[in-house]
C-alpha positions as CSV (number, residue, x, y, z in Angstrom):
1,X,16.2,-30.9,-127.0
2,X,16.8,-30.5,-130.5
3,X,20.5,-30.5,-131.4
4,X,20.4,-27.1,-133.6
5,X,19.7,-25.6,-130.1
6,X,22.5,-24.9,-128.1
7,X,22.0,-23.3,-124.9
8,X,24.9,-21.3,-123.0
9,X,25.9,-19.6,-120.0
10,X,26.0,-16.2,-120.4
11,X,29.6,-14.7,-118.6
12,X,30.8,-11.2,-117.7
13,X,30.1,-7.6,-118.6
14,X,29.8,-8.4,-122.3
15,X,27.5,-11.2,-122.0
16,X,25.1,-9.5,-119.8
17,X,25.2,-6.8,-122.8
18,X,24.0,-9.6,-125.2
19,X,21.5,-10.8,-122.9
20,X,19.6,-7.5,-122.3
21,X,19.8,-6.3,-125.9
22,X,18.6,-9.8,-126.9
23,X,15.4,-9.2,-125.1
24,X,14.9,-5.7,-126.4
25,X,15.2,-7.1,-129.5
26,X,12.1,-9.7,-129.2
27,X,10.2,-7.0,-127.2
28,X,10.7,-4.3,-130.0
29,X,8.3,-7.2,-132.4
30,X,5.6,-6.6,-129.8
31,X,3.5,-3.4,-131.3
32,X,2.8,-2.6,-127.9
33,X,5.9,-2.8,-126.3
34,X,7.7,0.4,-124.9
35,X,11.1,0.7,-125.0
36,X,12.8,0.8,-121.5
37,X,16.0,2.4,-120.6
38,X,18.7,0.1,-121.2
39,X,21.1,1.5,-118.9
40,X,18.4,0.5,-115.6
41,X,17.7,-3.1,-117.5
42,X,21.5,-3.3,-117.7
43,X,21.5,-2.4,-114.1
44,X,19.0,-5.4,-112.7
45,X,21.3,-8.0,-113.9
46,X,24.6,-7.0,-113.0
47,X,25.4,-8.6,-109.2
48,X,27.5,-5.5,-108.4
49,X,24.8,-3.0,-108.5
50,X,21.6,-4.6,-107.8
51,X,21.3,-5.5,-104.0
52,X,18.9,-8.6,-104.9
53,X,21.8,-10.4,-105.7
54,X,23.1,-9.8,-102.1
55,X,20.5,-13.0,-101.2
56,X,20.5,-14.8,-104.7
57,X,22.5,-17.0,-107.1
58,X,21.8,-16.9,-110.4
59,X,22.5,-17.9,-114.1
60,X,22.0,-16.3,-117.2
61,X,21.8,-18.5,-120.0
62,X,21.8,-17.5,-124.0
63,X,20.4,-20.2,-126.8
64,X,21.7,-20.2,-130.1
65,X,20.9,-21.8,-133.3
66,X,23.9,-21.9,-136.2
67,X,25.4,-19.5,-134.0
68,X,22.4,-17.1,-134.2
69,X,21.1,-16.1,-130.6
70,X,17.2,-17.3,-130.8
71,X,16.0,-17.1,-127.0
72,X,17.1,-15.9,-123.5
73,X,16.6,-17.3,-119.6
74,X,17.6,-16.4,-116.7
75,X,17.7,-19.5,-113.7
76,X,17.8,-17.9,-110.1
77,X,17.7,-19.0,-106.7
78,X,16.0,-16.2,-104.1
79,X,17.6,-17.5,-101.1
80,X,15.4,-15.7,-98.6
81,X,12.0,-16.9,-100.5
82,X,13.7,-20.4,-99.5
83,X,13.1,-19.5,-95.9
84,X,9.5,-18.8,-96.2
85,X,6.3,-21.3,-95.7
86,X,6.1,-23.2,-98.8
87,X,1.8,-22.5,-99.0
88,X,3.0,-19.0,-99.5
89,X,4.5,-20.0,-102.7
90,X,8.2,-20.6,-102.2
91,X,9.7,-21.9,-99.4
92,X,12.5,-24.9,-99.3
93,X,13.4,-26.3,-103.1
94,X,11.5,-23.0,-105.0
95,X,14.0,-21.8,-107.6
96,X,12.7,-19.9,-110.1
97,X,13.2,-18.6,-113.8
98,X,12.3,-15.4,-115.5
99,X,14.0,-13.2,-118.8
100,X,12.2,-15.7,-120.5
101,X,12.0,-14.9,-124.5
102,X,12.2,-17.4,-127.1
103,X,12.0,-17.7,-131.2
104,X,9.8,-21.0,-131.1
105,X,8.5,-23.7,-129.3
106,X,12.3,-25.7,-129.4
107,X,13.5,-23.3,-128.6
108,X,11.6,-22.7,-125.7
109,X,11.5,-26.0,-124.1
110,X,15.6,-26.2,-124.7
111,X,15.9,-22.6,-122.7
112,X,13.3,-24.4,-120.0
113,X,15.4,-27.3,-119.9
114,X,18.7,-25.7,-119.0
115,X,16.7,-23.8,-116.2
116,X,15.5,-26.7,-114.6
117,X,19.1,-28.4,-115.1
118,X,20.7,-25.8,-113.3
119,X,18.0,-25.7,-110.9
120,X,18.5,-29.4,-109.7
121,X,21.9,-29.2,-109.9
122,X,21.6,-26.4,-106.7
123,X,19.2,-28.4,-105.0
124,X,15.6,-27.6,-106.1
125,X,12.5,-29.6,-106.2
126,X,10.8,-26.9,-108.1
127,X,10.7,-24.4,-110.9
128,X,8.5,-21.3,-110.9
129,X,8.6,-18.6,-113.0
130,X,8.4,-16.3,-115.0
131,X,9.9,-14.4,-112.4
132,X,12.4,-11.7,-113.7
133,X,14.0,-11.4,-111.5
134,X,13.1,-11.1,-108.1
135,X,9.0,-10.8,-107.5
136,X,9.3,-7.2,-106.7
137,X,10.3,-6.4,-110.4
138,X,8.5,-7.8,-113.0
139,X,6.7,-10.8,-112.0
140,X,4.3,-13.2,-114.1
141,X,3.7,-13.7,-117.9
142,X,1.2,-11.9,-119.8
143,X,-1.6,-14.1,-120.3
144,X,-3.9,-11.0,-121.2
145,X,-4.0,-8.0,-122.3
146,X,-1.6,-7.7,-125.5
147,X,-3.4,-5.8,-127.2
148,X,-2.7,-2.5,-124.8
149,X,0.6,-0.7,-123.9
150,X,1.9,-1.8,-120.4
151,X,2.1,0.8,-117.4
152,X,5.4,1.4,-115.8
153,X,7.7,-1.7,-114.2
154,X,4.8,-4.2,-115.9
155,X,6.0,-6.8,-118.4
156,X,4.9,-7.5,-121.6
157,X,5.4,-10.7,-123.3
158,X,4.1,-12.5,-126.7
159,X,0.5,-14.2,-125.6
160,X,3.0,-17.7,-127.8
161,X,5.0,-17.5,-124.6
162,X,1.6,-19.4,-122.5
163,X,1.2,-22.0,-124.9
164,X,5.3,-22.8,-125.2
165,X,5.6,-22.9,-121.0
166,X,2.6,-25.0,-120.5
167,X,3.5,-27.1,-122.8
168,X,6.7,-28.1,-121.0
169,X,5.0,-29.5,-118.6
170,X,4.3,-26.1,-116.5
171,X,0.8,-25.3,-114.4
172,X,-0.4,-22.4,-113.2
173,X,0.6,-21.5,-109.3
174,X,-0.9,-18.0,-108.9
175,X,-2.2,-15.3,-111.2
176,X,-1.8,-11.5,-110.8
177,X,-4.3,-8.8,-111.7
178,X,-4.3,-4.9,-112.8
179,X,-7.3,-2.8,-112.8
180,X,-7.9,-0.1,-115.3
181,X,-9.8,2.8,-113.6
182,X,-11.5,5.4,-115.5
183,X,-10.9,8.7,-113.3
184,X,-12.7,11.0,-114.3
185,X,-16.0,9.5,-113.0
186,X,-16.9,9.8,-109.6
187,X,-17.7,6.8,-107.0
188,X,-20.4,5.2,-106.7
189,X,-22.5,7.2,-103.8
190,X,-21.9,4.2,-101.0
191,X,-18.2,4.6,-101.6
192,X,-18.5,8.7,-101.6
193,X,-20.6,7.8,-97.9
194,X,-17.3,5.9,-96.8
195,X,-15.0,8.5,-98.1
196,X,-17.0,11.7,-96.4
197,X,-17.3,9.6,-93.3
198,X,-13.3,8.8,-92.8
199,X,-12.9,12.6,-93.5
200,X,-15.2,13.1,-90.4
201,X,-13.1,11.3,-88.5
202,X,-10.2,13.1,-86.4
203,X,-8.2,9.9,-85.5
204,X,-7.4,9.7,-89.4
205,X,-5.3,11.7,-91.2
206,X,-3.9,11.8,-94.7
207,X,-0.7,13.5,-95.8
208,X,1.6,13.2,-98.9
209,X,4.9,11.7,-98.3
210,X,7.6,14.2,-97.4
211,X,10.9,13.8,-100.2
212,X,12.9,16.4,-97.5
213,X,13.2,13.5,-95.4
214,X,12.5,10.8,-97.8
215,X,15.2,8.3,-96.6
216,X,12.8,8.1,-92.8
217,X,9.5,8.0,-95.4
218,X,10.9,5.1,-97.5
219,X,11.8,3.7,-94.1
220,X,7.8,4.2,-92.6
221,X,6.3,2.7,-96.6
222,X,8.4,-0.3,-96.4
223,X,7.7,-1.0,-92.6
224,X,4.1,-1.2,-93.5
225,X,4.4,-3.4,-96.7
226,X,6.4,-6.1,-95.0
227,X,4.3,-6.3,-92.1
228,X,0.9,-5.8,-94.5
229,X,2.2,-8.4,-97.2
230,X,4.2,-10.6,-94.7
231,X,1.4,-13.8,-95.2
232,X,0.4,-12.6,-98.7
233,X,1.5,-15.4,-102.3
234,X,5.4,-14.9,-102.7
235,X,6.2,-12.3,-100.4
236,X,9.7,-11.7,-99.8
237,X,10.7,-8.9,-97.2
238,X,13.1,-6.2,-98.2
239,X,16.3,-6.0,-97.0
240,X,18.1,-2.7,-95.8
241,X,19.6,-2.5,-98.8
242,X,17.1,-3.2,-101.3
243,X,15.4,-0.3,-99.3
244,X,17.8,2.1,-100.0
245,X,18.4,1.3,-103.3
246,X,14.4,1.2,-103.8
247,X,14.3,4.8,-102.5
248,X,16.7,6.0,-104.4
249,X,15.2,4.3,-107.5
250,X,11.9,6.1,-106.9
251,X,12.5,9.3,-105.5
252,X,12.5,10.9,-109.1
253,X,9.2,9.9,-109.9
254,X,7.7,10.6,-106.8
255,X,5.1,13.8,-106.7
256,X,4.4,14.0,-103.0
257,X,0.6,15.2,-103.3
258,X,-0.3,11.8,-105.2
259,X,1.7,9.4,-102.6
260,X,0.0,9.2,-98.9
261,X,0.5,8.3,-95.8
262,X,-2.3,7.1,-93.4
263,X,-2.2,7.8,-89.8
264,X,-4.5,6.6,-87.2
265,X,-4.2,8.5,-83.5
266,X,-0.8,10.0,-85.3
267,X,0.9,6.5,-85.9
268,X,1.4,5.7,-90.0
269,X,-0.9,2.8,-90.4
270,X,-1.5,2.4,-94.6
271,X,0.2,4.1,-97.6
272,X,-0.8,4.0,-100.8
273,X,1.9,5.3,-103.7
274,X,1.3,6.3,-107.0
275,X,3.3,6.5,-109.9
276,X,3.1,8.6,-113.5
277,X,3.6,6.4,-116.0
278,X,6.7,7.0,-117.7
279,X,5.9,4.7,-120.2
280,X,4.2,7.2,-122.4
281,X,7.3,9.4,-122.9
282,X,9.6,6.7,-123.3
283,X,8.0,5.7,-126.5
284,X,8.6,8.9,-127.3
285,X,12.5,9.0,-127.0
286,X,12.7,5.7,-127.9
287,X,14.0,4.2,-124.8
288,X,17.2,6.6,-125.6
289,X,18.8,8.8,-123.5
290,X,20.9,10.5,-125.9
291,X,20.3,13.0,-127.8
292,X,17.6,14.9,-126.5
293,X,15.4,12.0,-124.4
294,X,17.2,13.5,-121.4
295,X,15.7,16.8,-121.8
296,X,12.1,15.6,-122.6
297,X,12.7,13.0,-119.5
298,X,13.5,15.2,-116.6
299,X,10.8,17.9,-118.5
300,X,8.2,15.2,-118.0
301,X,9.5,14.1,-114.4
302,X,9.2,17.6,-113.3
303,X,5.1,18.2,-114.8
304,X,3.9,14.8,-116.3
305,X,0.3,16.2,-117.3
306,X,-1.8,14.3,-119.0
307,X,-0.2,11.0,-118.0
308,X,-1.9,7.8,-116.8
309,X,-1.4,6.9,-113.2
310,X,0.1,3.9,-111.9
311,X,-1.1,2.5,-108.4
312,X,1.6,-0.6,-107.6
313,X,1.7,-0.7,-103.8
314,X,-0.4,0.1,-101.2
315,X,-0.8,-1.5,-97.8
316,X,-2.4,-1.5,-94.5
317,X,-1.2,-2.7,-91.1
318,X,-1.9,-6.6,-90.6
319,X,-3.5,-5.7,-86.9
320,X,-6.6,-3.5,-89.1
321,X,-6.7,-6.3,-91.6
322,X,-10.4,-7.6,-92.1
323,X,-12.1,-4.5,-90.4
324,X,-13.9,-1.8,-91.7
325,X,-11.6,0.6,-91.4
326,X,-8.9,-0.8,-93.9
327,X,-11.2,-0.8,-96.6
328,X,-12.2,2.8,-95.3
329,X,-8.4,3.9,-95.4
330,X,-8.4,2.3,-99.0
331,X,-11.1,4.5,-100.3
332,X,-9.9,7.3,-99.0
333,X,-6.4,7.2,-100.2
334,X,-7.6,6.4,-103.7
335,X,-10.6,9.5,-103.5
336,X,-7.8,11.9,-102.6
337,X,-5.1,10.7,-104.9
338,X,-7.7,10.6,-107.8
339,X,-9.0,13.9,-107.2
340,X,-5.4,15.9,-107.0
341,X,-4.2,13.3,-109.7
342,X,-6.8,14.8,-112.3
343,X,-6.4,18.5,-110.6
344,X,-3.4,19.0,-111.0
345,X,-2.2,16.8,-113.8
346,X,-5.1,16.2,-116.1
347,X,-4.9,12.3,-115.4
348,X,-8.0,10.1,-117.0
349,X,-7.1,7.0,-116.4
350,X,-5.1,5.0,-113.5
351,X,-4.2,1.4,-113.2
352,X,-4.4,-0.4,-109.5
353,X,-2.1,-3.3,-109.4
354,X,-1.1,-6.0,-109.4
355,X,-3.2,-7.6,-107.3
356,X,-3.4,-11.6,-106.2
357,X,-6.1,-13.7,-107.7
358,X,-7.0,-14.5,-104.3
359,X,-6.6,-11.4,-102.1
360,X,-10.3,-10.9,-102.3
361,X,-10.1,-7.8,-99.6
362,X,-8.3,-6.0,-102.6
363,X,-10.6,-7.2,-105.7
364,X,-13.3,-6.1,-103.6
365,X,-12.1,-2.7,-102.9
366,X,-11.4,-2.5,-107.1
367,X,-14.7,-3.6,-108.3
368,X,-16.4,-1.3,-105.4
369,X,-14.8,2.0,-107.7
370,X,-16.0,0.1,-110.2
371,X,-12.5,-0.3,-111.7
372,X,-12.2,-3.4,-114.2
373,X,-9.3,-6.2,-114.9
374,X,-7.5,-5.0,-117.8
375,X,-4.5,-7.1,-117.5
376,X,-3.7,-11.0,-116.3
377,X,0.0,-12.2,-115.8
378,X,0.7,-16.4,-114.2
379,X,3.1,-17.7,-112.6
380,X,3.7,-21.4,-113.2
381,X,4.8,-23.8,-111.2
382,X,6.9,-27.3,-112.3
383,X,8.5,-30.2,-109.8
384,X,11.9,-31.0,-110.7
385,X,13.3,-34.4,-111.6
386,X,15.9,-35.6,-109.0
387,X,19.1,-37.3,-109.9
């Protein structure tokens, strides 16, 4: 580690300021960055408010360089991941890193460094990351697709950043995929065939999510993606709380004719939710609240038209896994969401994602609607020296 590179650990209120503004101010470089709202990034790293904490350690750490600030890394420990089978990713000895943002290569491999030190020093065999900072927010590195602006809760990172981690001695463990999806074309006719036939079918039913008793519909989405994901590449279950504060996260973003529920003989078996991405007017206020980005915010929450579409989770009972019917519930969900989507709010385009390089169920399903990868994010993997 070179000596003008001192890394430290980042401590209370004040430092968690520095680190969060430090990283907006190495995404702002990024022409395609969007500016996020700082009070919700300030908000995933403070232990008292975000109920990931309630089942991780963690350590922020700073770098400076003749007292400048030159790089950022967080070093956490996900202490229900350590519980899981190690060939789904984690399991005993996986800490991980994320908030990863560096001025150069030193700098860099000094911030990598600390993580790993920290890392041993708590008992891991193993680093993998960039995970920021638990793998429901924003997981992965962006290995493609710079040169577009990320959809909502994606991360976007200089395409340096791949050479500087692999070059510390970092391989790739997994990578994640989105799917850009032009909507304003229809299916091709097989898929329409599979659509008209599910619509046939009286044992299935699709309805939009109800927000007037949204805590019980949160309760029946989050049922289905832990049992759907449960042996799916770092999959973590929720916890009560992380439910809740999920739910309550979302609820304001959520139109209920774009996010569906499945049902099969009247029992929820798949959902499928759908986001407008808010990306699009937050480059419009700047990130900023104050003076007028409220107004323009809840104007846009209440009518986004002419936004993009953002499908990040969907999910299908583990039992229907591998039969026709999931795939068939897929197509619907996506026909009907696509179809009220440009109705109602104009939408041309959606995302679908991210997906696992190896959940080939999904990919097929995505390159059936001829959707196409439009974005690439790894997650690397490095064993740990032992003391």
């Amino acid at each position: 580690m070179s000596e003008a590179n001192v890394v430290e650990p980042v401590r209370g209120k004040k430092g968690r300021a520095e680190f969060v503004d430090l990283g907006r101010t190495f995404a702002a470089r990024e022409p395609h960055w969007v500016p996020q709202l700082r009070s919700e990034q300030l908000e995933l790293v403070d232990p008292d408010r975000n109920p990931f904490f309630g089942h991780a350690s963690h350590q922020l750490f700073i770098a400076r360089r003749d007292g400048k600030a030159v790089g950022r890394i967080s070093a956490h420990i996900d202490h229900l991941a350590l519980e899981l089978p190690k060939e789904q990713g984690f399991g005993p000895g996986a800490g991980m890193f994320g908030y990863f943002d560096a001025e150069d290569e030193s700098v860099a491999h000094a911030l990598l460094a600390k993580a790993e030190e920290w890392l041993s020093g708590q008992g891991m065999t193993r680093a993998i990351g960039p995970i920021s900072m638990s793998i429901w927010e924003e997981p992965g590195l962006l290995v493609k697709g710079q040169d577009h602006d990320p959809m909502i809760m994606m991360g976007h990172h200089p395409a340096a950043y791949q050479g500087w981690i692999e070059s510390a001695g970092y391989e790739r463990a997994k990578t994640l995929l989105t799917y850009d999806l032009d909507v304003t074309h229809d299916f091709p006719p097989l898929i329409r065939r599979i659509v008209q036939s599910g619509q046939r079918n009286e044992r299935i039913r699709l309805r939009p999510v109800d927000k007037r008793r949204w805590d019980e519909e949160v309760e029946v989405i989050l049922t289905i993606l832990n049992d759907a994901w449960s042996n799916n590449w770092g999959f973590v279950p929720f916890t009560p709380q992380e439910i809740a504060y999920a739910g309550k996260k979302l609820k304001p973003i959520i139109h209920e004719e774009i996010n569906l529920v499945a049902e099969l003989d009247g029992r929820p078996v798949a959902f499928m939710l759908t986001f407008p991405d808010i990306n699009g007017v937050l480059r419009k206020v700047d990130g900023k609240l104050l003076p007028f980005g409220w107004f323009h915010l809840l104007r846009w929450m209440r009518k986004p038209v002419g936004t993009d579409m953002r499908v990040p989770l969907m999910g299908v009972l583990k039992e229907l896994h591998n039969s026709r019917l999931a795939s068939q519930l897929a197509f619907m969900m996506i026909s009907q969401i696509r179809d009220t989507a440009t109705r109602l709010y104009g939408t041309q385009r959606a995302e679908i994602g991210w997906i696992l390089d190896d959940n080939q169920g999904m990919k097929a399903i995505a390159d059936a609607i001829e959707s196409e990868v439009n974005r690439e994010y790894a997650i690397y993997e490095k064993r740990l020296a032992q003391a």
